[in-house]
N, C-alpha and C positions, 0 to 999 in steps of 0.2 A: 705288449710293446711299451717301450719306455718313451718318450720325447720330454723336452723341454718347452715345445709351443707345439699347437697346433693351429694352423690357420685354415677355420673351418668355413668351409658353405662358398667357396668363390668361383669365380670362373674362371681357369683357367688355361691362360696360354702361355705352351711352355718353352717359344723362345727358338723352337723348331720347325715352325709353318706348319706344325696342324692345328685341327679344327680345335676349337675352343673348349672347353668340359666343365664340367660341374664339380669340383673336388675338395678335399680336405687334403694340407701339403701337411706333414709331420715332419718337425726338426727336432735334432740333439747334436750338440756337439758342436754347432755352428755348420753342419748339414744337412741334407734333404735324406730320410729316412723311410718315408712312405709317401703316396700318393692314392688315394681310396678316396672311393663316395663317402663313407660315415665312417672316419676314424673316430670321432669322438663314441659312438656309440660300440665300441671296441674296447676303449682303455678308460681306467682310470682317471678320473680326471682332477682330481683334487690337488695334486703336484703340477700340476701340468696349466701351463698362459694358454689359455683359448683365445683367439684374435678372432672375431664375428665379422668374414667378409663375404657376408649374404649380400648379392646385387653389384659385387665389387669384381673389377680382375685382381686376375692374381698374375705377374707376372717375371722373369727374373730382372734383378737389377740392371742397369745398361750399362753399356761398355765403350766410353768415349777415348777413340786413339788418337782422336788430332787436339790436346790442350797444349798451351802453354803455359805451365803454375812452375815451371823448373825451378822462377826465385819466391817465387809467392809459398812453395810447398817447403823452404827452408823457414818460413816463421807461421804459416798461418794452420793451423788445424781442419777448419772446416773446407776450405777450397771450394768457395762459393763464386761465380753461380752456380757449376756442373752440381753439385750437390742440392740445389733447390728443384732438380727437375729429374729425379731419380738413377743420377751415375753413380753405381757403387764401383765404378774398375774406370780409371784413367789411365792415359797415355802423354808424355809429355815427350820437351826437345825432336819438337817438329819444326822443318821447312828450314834445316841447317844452324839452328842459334841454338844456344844454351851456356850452360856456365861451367862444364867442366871439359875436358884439360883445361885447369890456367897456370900459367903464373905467377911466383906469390906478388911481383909488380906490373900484370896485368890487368888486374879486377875493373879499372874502368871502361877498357875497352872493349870488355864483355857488358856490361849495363849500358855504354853509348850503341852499341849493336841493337841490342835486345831490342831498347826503348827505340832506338830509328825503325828496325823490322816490327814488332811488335805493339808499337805504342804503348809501352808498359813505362808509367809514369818513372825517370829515371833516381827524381827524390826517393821516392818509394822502395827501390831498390837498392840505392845506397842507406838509407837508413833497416830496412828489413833483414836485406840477405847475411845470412851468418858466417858463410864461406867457413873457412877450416879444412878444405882441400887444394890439393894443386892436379893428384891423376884421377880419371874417372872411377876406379875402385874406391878412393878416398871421398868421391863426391856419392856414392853409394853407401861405404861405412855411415856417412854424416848423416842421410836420408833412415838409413838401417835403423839409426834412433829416432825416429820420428813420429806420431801416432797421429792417424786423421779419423776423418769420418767416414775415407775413401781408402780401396787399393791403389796406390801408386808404382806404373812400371817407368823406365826411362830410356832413351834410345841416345847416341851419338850424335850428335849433330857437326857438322861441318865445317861453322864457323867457328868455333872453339881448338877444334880440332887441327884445322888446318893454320890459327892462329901460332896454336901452342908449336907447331914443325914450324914455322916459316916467318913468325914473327910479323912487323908491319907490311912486310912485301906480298905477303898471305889476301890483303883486299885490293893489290894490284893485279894487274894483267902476265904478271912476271909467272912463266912454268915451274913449280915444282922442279927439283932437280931429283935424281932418280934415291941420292939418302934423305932425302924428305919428302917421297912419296915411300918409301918404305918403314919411315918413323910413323906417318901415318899408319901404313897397313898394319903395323905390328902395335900401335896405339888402341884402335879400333878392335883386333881382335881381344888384346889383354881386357878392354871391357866392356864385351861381349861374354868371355870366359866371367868375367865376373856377377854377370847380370843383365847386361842393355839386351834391351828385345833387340835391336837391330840398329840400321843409320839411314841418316833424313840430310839430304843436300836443297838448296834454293838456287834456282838460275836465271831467277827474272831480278831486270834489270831495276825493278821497282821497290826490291828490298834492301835497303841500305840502313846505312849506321847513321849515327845522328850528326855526323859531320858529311853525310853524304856521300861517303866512299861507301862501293857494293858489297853487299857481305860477300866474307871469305866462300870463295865456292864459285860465284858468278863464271868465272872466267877458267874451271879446273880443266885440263884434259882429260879427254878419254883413257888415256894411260894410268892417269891418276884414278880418276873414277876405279877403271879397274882394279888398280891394287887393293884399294879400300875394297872392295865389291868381295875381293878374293879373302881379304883378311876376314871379313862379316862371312864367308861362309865357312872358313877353316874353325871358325869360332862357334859354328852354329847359331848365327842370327835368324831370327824369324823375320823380317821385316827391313828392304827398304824403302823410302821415303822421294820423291820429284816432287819437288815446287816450280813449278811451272815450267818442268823441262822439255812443255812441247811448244815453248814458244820460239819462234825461228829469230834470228838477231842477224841484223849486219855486220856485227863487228864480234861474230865468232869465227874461229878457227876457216880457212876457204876451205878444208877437208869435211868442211860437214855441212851437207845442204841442212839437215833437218837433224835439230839435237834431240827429238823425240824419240829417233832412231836407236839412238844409245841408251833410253828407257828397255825395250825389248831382247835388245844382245847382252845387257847385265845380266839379265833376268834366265837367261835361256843360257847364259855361258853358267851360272853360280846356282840356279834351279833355285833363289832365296826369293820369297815372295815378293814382289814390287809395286810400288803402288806410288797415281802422278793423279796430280789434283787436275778436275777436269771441270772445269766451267765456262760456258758461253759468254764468249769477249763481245764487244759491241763492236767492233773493231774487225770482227772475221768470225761472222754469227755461227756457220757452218763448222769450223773446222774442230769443235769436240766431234762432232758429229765421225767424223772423219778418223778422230784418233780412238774413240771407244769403238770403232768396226776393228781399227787394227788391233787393238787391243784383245778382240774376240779372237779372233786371225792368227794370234801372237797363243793366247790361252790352247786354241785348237791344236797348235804345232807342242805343244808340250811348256810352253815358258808360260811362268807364273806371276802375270801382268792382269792390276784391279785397279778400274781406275777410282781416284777417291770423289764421292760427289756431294754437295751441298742437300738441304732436306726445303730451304727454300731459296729466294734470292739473294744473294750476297751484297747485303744494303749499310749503305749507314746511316747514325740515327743522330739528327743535331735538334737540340731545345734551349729552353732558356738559362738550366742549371747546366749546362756543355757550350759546346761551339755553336753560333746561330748569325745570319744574315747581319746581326746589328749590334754586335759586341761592339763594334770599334765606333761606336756613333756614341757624340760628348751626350745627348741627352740619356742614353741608355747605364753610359759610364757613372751619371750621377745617380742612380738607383740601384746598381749592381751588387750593390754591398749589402742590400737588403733580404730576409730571405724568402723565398719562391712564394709563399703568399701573401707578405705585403708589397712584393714586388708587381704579382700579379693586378693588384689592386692599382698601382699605378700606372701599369701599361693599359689598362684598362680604360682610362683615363684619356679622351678624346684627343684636350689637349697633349697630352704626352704622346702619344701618336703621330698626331700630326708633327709634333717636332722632332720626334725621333726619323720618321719617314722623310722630314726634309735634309736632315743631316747630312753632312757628307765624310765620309768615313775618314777616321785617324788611328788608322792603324798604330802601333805598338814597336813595330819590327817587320823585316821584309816576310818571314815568316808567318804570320798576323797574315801581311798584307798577303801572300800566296794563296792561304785560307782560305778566305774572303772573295776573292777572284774567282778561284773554285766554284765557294757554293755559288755565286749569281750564276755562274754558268751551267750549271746543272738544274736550280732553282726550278726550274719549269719542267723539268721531270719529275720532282718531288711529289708524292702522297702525304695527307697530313694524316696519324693513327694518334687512336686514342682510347680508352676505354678496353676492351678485348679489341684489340689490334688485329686491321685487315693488312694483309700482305700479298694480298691476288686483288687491287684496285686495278677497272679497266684505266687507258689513256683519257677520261672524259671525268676524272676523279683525278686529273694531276693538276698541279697547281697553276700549270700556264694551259692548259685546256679552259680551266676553272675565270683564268684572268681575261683570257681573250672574252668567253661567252659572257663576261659581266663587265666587260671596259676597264678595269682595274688591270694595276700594273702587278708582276708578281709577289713582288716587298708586299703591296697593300694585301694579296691573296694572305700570302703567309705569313705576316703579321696578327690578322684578322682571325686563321686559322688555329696559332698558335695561342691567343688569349681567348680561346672563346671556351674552352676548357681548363680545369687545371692540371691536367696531366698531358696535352695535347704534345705532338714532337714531330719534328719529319723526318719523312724515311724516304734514301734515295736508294734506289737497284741499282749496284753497280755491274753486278753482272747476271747471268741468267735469266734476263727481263726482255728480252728487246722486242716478242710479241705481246709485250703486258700483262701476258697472263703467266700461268705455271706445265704449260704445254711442255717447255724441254724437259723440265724437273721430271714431270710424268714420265717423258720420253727416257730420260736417262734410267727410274728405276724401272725400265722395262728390262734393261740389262742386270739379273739376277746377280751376276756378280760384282756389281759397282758395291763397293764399300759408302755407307753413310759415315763422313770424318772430315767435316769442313766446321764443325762448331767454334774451334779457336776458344775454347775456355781461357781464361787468364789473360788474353791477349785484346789489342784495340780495343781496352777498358772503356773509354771516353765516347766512344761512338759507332762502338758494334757492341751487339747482344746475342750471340748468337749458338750460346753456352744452353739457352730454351730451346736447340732445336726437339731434343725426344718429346718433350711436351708437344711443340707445333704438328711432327707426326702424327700423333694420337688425336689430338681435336682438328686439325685440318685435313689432315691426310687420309685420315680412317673416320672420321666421322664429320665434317662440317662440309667440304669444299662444294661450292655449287657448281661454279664457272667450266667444269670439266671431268673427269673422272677420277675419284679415291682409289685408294689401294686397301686393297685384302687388310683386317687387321693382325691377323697373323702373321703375314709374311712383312707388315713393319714391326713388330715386334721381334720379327728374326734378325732384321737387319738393325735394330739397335740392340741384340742381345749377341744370341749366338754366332752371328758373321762375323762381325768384327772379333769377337773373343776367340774364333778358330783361326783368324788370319794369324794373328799373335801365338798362336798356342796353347790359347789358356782356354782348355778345355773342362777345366774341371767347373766355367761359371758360364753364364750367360744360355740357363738352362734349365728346368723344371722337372729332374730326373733324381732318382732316387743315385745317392753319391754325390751329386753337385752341392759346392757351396750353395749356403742358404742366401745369397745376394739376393733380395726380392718385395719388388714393390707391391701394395696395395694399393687398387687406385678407381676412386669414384669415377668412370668413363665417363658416363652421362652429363655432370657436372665439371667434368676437368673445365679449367681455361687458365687462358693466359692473362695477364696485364700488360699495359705498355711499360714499357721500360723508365725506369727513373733513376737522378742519380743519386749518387749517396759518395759521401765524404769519409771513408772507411778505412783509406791505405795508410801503409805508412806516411806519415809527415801530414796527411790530411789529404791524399790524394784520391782523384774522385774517380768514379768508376759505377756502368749505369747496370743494373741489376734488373731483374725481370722476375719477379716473383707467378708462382702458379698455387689455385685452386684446385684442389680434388687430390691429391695424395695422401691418403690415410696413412700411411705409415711405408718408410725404405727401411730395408735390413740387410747390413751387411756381415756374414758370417754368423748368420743367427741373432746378432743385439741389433736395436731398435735404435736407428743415427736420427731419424726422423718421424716426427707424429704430429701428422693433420698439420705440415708444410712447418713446423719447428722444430729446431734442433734440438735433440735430448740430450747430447754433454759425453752420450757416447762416442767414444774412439776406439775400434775393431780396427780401422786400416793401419793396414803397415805395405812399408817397399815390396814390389815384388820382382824376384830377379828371376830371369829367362833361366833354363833348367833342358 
């Protein structure tokens, strides 16, 4: 036998929910070629990279289908975080936004989108993105030259789309008329033919543009829906996309009690796989509950409905280098310009404390001042993380549990909190928390076919992180969690390998079989962890964005070369675009 590496002596799981092994993987060619107890004791070994992953898994790359890099993958090569936490296969132009169809005089009103839905710094994107297209084939040609550290596939998204047919009336309430739902349909399918795995709509009212009009989509009909739906299957799309289209609204259509509904009839009239983000609202704690039974109900009847789910709470994270309780306070404002630890060293500072905490806030802009309102109001649900970050704190570890039992007001809790370390941050659940613990999370992956694809790589830079979930899996899920019961380690590794990579099609990764890409991590279990999240000042124009680095990855491989080794980048570039087939 001939190979280029062998990685010998690891444990192996292959990404398909069985049990674990003892093997040697052999690759050439940038694939999987053998799988045996003692290949080395077989061949030659003198041509051939030995990788020593005695005590290590071995496992395939992961396969994240919910990123947003659609501008970030027009300048940056690495596309980090997803690449710090073993994604060799991404998915981007999720939840309706992206950037192609444009117009050659539209380009801002795809970046005020992005950045309103998104929070993807808007500087960032007028200085980064390259554009050089106006139809979605041209926005594929562009990407076709492009080299990462990752595969990249990309999908339609709605705002762009419905932009490019209908112009400014596209973010009003205004119907589609029947030749601009069929500019769409025939838009969507040409790419599709060209490459998009599929299309991603948003319908929550909470994703807008940065002037605060709803992204393109909010408001489409079910006629529309349809055409599109029809053109993605004429096309052979694998995949579409709901953003929150089971949330019910007063001021939709009076023909539709429940827009969930229109989730399962796309699905069942065009047989294209479908997939609707499913998270526990605080707001109406029950009713995922409610939409993954239909969802099951829906799958049994022959329609191909998965609902998408989070791997833990959908939190965000504000500290002293981000948004935090006391930006807007003048004592805080005169030290700000300082960096994080001689800043440190002043808040540390009793006197400055106490004058910061007397302050009364002067916000910047109404903007600022909305912020700010926010956090105090949530303030008291806050956790403070630090160090390897807990993300299952009971309610007697929140910060207004913490204030009441010590007399102290919340500011003094989290103040206190936040300087008492130098990495310390808070973290608020915004959704799937509301029994404090990770009871639904459990609960949802008992539904075998919920897809994991809530990470938002690339996306709410400034105060989500959540690009670290395969990590969080692997050390929380499969091997840390006290407060309730872990999952199988095999079967999370199937569902950040090979599930999602079948929903898509792309069968040939996400997999530990002789013929599969060589996409595959090596990864100290035992030792994996995470860090709390910090920021870094990295984007274009300087724009900040909080990172989460992880311990224990000996090395990721995508199609046989080495992008990563002992959690840094080696300079290789294997990825390229990949189009639907």
């Amino acid at each position: 036998m001939a190979f280029d590496t062998i990685i010998s002596g690891g444990i192996v799981v292959d990404g398909l929910g069985t049990a674990p092994r003892r093997a040697d993987v052999g690759i050439r060619d940038g694939r999987i070629t053998a799988i045996d107890e003692s290949l080395t004791a077989i061949v030659a070994v003198g041509d051939v990279e030995i990788i020593d992953a005695t005590g290590r898994l071995v496992t395939p790359g992961f396969v994240d289908v919910h990123t947003h890099y659609d501008g970030q993958a027009t300048w940056d090569e690495l596309l980090e975080p997803s690449t710090q936490h073993g994604v060799t296969t991404l998915v981007m132009g999720n939840c309706g936004v992206g950037f192609a169809p444009v117009r050659p005089d539209d380009h801002d009103s795809l970046i005020e989108l992005m950045e309103g839905v998104e929070d993807i710094p808007g500087a960032a994107l007028y200085e980064g993105l390259t554009w050089g297209w106006e139809s979605f084939p041209d926005y594929l040609d562009v990407l076709e030259s492009r080299r990462w550290a990752v595969d990249v596939g990309t999908q339609v998204a709605h705002g762009p789309l419905r932009r490019y047919a209908m112009g400014p009336a596209a973010s009003t309430q205004a119907v589609a008329s029947p030749d601009e739902i069929a500019e769409m349909s025939r838009i969507v399918r040409e790419a599709i033919d060209a490459g998009a795995f599929g299309f991603t709509t948003s319908r929550t009212l909470g994703h807008k543009a940065l002037d605060g009009t709803p992204v393109p989509g909010t408001f489409a009909t079910l006629d529309e829906l349809t055409a599109i739906a029809n053109g993605v299957a004429a096309g052979g799309g694998r995949v579409m996309e709901f953003a929150a289209a089971g949330l019910a609204r007063s001021d939709a259509p009076a023909a539709v009690a429940d827009e969930f509904e229109w989730v399962g009839r796309l699905a069942g009239d065009t047989g294209v796989n479908t997939t609707f983000i499913l998270l526990q609202n605080h707001a109406d704690p029950n009713r995922w509950r409610r939409e993954m039974h239909t969802a099951e109900r829906w799958r049994s009847a022959g329609s191909p409905v998965f609902p998408l789910v989070a791997g833990r709470p959908f939190g965000v994270i504000w500290g002293w280098d981000v948004r935090h309780p006391f930006t807007a306070r003048p004592t805080y404002r005169s030290i700000a310009g300082l960096p994080l630890s001689e800043r440190l060293a002043e808040l540390r500072d009793p006197s400055v404390r106490a004058a910061i905490l007397a302050d009364d806030d002067e916000p910047s802009d109404r903007a600022e001042a909305g912020q700010l309102a926010y956090i105090r109001m949530v303030l008291g649900d806050c956790h403070l993380i630090s160090g390897t970050p807990d993300y299952e704190q009971p309610r007697e570890r929140s910060i207004g549990f913490i204030a009441e039992a010590t007399g102290r007001t919340t500011e003094e809790v989290c103040y206190d909190g936040l300087v008492e370390t130098d990495d310390a941050m808070l973290l608020y659940a915004l959704y799937n928390y509301t029994s404090w613990d990770h009871s639904v999370l459990h609960e949802q992956f008992q539904d075998r076919d919920a897809i994991l694809g809530l990470a938002d790589g690339g996306a709410h830079v400034a105060f989500i992180c959540d690009a670290s979930i395969p990590t969080f899996m692997l050390t929380h899920w499969a091997r840390d969690r006290s407060r309730g019961p872990r999952l199988d380690l095999a079967e999370t590794v199937r569902r950040l390998t090979s599930q999602p990579a079948d929903l898509y099609g792309l069968t040939d990764r996400g997999r530990i079989t002789v013929g599969a890409r060589a996409d595959i991590n090596v990864i100290d279990h035992a030792h994996l962890r995470l860090t709390t999240p910090g920021a870094v000042h990295d984007l274009p124009m300087g724009g900040t964005r909080l990172l989460q680095p992880a311990f224990g990855y000996d090395l990721t491989m995508v199609a046989g070369d080495v992008t990563r080794r002992n959690g840094r980048d080696t300079g290789a570039r294997p990825g390229r675009l990949l189009r639907a087939s």
